[in-house]
C-alpha positions in Angstrom: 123.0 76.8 74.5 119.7 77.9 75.9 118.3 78.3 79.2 117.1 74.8 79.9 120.7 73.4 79.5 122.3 76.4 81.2 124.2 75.1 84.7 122.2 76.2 87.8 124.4 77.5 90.4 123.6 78.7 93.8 124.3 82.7 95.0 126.9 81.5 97.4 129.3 80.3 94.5 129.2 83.9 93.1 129.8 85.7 96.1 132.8 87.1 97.2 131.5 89.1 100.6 128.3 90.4 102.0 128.7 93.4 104.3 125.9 94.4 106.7 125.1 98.0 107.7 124.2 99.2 111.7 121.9 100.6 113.6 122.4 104.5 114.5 120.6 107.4 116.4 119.5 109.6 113.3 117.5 112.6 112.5 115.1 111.9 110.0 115.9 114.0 106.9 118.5 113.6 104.4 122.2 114.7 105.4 123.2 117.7 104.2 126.5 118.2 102.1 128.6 118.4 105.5 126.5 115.3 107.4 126.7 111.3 107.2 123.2 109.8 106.1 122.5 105.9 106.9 119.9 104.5 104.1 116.2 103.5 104.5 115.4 100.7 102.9 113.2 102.6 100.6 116.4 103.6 98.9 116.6 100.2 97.5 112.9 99.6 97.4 111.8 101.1 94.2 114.4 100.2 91.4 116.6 102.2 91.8 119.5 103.4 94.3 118.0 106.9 96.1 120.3 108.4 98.5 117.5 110.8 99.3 115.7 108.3 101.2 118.3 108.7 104.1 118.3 109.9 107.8 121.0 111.6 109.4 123.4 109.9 111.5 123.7 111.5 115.2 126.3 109.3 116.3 130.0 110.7 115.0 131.7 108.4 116.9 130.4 105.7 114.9 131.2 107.3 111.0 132.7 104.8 109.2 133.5 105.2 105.6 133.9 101.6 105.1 130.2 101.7 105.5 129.6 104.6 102.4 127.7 103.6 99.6 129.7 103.7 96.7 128.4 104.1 92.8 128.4 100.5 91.3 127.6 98.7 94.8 125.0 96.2 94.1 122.5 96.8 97.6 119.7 94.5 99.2 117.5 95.3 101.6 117.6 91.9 104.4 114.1 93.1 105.8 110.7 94.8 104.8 108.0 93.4 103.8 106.9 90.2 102.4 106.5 92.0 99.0 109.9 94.1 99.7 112.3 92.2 101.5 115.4 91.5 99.4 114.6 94.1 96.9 118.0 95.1 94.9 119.5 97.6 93.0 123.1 98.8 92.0 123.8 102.2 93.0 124.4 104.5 89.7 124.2 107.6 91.1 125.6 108.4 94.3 125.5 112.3 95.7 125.1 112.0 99.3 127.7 110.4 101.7 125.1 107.6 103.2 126.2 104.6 105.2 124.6 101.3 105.0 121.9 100.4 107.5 121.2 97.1 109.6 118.6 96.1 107.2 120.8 96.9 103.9 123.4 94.7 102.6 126.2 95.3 99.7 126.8 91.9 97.9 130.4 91.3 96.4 130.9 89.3 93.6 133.8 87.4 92.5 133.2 88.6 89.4 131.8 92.3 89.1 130.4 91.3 85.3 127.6 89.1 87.2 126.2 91.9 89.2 123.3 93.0 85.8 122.9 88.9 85.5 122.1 88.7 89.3 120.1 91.7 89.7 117.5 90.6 87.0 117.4 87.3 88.0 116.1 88.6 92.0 113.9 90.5 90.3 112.3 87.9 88.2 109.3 85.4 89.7 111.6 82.8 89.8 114.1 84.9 92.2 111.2 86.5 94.2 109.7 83.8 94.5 112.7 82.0 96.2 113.4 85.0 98.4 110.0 84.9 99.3 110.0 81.2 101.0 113.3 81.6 102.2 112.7 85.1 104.5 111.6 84.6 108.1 108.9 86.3 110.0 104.8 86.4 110.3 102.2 88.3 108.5 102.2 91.3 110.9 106.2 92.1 111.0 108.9 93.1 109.0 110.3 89.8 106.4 114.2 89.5 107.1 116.3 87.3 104.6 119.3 85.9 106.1 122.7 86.0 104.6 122.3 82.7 104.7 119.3 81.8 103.2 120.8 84.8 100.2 123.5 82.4 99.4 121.4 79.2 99.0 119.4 81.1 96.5 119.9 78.6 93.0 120.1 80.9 89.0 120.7 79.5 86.0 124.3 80.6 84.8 124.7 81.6 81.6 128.6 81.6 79.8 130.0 85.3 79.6 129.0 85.8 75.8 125.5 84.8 76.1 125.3 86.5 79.4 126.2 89.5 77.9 123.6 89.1 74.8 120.9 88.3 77.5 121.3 91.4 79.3 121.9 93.5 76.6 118.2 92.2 75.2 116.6 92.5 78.3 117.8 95.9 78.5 116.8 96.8 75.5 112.9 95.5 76.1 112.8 97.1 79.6 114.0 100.4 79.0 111.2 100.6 76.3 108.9 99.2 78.8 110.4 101.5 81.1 109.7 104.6 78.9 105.7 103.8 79.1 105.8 103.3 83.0 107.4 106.7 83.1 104.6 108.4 81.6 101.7 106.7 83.5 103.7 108.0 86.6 103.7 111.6 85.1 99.9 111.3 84.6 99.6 110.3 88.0 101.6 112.6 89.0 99.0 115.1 87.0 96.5 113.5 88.7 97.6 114.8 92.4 98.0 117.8 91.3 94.8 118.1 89.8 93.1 116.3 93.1 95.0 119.3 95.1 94.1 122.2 92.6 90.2 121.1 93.0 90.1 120.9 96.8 92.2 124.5 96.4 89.4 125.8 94.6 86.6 124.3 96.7 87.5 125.8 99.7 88.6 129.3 98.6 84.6 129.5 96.6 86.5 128.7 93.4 84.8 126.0 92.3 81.2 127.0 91.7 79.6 130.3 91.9 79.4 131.6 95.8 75.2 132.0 96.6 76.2 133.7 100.2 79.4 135.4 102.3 81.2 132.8 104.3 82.2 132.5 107.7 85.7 131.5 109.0 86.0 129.6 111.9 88.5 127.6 114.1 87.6 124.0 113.8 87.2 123.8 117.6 83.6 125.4 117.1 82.6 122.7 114.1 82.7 119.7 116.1 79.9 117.6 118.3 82.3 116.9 121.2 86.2 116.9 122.4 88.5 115.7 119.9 90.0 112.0 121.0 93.2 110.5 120.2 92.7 106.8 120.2 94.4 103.8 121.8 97.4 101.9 122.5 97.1 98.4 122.1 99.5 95.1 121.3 98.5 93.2 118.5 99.4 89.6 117.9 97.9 86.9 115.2 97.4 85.3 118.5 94.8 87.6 120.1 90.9 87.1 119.7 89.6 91.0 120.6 88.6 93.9 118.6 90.6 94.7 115.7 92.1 97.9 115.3 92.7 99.9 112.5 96.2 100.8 111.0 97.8 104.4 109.9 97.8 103.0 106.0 93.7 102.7 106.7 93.6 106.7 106.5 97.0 106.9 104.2 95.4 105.3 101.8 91.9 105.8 102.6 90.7 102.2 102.7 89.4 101.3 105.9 89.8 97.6 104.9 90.1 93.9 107.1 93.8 94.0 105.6 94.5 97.4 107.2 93.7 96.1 110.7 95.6 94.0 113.7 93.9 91.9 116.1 94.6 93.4 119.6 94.5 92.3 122.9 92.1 94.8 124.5 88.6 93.5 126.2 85.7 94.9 124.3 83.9 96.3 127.2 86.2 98.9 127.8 86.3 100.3 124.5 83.0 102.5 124.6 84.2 105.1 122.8 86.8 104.1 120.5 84.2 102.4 118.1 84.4 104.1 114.5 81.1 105.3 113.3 80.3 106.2 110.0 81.1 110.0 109.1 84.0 109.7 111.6 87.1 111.5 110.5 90.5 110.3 111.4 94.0 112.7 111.5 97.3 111.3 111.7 98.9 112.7 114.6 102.2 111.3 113.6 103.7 110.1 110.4 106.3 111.1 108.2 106.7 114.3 107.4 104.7 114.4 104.4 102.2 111.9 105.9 101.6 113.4 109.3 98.1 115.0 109.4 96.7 112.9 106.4 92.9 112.6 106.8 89.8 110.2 105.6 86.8 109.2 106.7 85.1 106.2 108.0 81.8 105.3 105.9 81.6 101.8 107.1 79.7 99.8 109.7 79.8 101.5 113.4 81.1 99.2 115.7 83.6 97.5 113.1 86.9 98.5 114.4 88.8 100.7 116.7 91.2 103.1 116.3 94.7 103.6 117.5 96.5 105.9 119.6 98.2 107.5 116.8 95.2 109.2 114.9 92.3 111.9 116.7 89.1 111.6 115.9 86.6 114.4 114.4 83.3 114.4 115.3 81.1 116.6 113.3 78.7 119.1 114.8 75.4 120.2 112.7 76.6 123.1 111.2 79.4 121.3 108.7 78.8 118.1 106.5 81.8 115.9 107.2 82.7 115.4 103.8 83.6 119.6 103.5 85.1 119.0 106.8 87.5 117.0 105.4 87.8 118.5 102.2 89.0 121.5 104.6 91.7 119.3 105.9 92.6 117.5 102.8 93.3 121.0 101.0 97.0 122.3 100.1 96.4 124.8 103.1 95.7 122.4 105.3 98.3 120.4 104.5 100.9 122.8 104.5 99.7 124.0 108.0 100.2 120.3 109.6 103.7 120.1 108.0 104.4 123.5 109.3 103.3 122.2 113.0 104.6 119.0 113.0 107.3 118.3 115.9 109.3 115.8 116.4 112.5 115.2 118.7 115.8 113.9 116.8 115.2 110.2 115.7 111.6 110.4 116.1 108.5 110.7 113.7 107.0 114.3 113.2 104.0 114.8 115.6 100.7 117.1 115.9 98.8 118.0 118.6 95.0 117.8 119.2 95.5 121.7 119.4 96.8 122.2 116.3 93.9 120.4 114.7 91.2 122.2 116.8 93.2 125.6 115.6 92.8 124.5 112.3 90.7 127.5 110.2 87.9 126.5 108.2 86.1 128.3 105.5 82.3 127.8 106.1 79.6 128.3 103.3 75.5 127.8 104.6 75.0 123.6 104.5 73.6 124.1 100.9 76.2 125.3 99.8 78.2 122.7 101.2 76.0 120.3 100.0 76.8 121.8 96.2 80.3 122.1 96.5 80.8 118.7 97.5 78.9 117.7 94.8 81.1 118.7 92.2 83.7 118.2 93.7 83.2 114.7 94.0 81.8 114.4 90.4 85.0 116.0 89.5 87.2 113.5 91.5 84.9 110.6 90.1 86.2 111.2 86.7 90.0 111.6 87.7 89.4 108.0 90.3 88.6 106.5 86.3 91.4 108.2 85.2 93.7 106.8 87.5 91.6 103.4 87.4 92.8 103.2 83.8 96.2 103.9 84.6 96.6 101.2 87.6 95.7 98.9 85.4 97.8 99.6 82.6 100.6 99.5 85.5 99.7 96.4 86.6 99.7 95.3 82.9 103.2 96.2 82.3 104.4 94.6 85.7 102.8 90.9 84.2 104.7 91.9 80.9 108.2 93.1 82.7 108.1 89.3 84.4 106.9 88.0 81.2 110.3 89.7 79.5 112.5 88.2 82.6 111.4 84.5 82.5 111.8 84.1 78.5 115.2 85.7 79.3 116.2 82.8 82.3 115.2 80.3 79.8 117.0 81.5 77.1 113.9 81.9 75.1 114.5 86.6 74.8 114.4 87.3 71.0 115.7 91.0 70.2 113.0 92.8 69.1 113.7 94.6 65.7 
């Protein structure tokens, strides 16, 4: 029988329970071996289950190990976003007692065998694309997926025996295509760690030959004028003022339309929030690994604002932005945010605009700063076709991975020899 004739059933039919998670007061690293974690749902974002991507739960009272993720649950997350929301995995490795959160559900199924069948199915086109029109919620929030709109989901049912060929092909063509996605992510893996050993030897006068002694100074003496956090603003599709830029703008250095929200604010009072070019933007709060991320601004002045959650550099004559902020992009500089980062239980890690103006910078003469820059942007040009390459062999082997998952809903997977 192939897949054409295969009965089409909906995810209701198969489901015995769906249990939802709760909301909790939590710190936000991972429990240790004595604590309670409750998932993010970046534990079930990314293909796999990761009890590492937990907080703590800070409310004992509410511990309930009904609520523990056990190995073999099949998890889905009930809100993220649009590209997210009703990712699933099955939990194979369990070493942390974590508790399901309000936007993680564990599906269960009246008969455990379909759990492989299901999971590839929601991972396929045809399942995303279901979840997809069947989640709630506009461009600028979070997607949620009601339990529902989960059962009225419609798969093709294949008998036991050729379920059980099907899976066993498709894992069998996955793991393979697995095995190459692996090693792209080791090379850009490499690739970060060859970014972070350049900008290590830029600003230590590693890179190219030092012409003069250099200076050490506090960043508080580099910059044109007061450092400025920006502002606080609500955002709506609805609202016709001045967009402002979002925190994935500097996390990912693309100071794009798609990484802004429309806000409410009346343009004549925003004087001096404008971004300029050569503007440099901190995170003042992030996750831990994020707070204190930098970039800067080389596009039109007067494009967008900024919010409340980054400060703004302003340099002064005697340092070229861009070794400004190959100062704060460095492994020292990084380390020293992370170091001063604050944050009180259940709350994101913060800076100050004093930490950042305490910030010590290594200062070559502005030729030298000019050279240094040089390379190392000739240097980072090569690894940015490096990682080009890479991206799109990625993005090659995602079109191939949904290639492998429709032939296998239509009954149409051959075993490779």
């Amino acid at each position: 029988m192939s897949g054409g004739a295969w009965p089409v059933v909906s995810l209701g039919e198969l489901i015995e329970t769906i249990e939802a998670g709760s909301s909790f007061r939590c710190r936000e690293t991972p429990p240790e071996s004595h604590e309670v974690g409750v998932a993010k749902v970046s534990a079930v974002s990314w293909g796999h289950y990761n009890d590492n991507e937990s907080k703590t739960c800070l409310d004992p009272s509410r511990i309930d190990e009904q609520h523990l993720i056990k190995k073999g649950d099949f998890l889905i997350s009930r809100a993220n976003t649009v590209q997210l929301v009703g990712a699933c995995v099955i939990a194979e490795r369990v070493t942390r007692k974590v508790m399901l959160s309000d936007k993680t559900l564990r599906i269960q199924f009246k008969d455990p065998t379909l759990k492989p069948w299901v999971l590839h199915f929601l991972r396929s086109r045809q399942g995303r694309n279901q979840i997809e029109a069947l989640c709630t919620g506009n461009q600028e929030s979070m997607r949620n997926i009601s339990q529902k709109s989960l059962r009225q989901i419609r798969l093709p049912l294949a008998p036991p025996e050729e379920r059980e060929l099907v899976i066993a092909d498709l894992d069998l063509h996955l793991s393979r295509l697995q095995a190459i996605i692996e090693t792209f992510d080791i090379i850009q893996a490499r690739i970060k760690q060859a970014r972070a050993s350049i900008l290590k030897a830029a600003v230590e006068g590693q890179l190219v030959p030092r012409a003069t002694k250099w200076e050490t100074k506090p960043l508080s003496e580099l910059i044109s004028e007061p450092l400025r956090n920006g502002k606080s603003a609500k955002t709506s599709l609805n609202t016709t003022g001045p967009r402002v830029v979002t925190l994935t703008a500097v996390t990912q250095n693309s100071f794009c339309e798609e990484n802004t929200k429309p806000t409410d604010l009346d343009p004549k009072d925003l004087d001096d929030l404008w971004m300029l070019p050569c503007d440099i933007f901190v995170q003042r709060s992030n996750a831990p690994d994020l707070v204190g991320t930098s970039a800067i601004y080389t596009g039109s002045p007067n494009w967008a604002i900024f919010p409340d959650l980054l400060i703004r550099i302003r340099c002064s004559g005697f340092i070229l932005p861009r070794w400004m902020l190959i100062n704060l992009q460095s492994p020292a500089a990084r380390a020293y945010f992370k170091k001063k980062a604050k944050g009180s239980s259940g709350s994101m890690p913060k800076i100050s605009q004093e930490h950042v103006n305490n910030l010590t910078i290594n200062l070559p003469l502005l030729e030298e700063q000019r050279l240094i820059t040089a390379e190392v942007d000739r240097r980072f040009s090569v690894l940015d076709y490096v990682e080009s390459t890479v991206e799109a062999s990625l993005a090659r082997c995602t079109k191939v991975r949904q290639a492998v998952l429709k032939r296998a809903f239509e009954g149409r997977l051959v075993t490779a020899a």
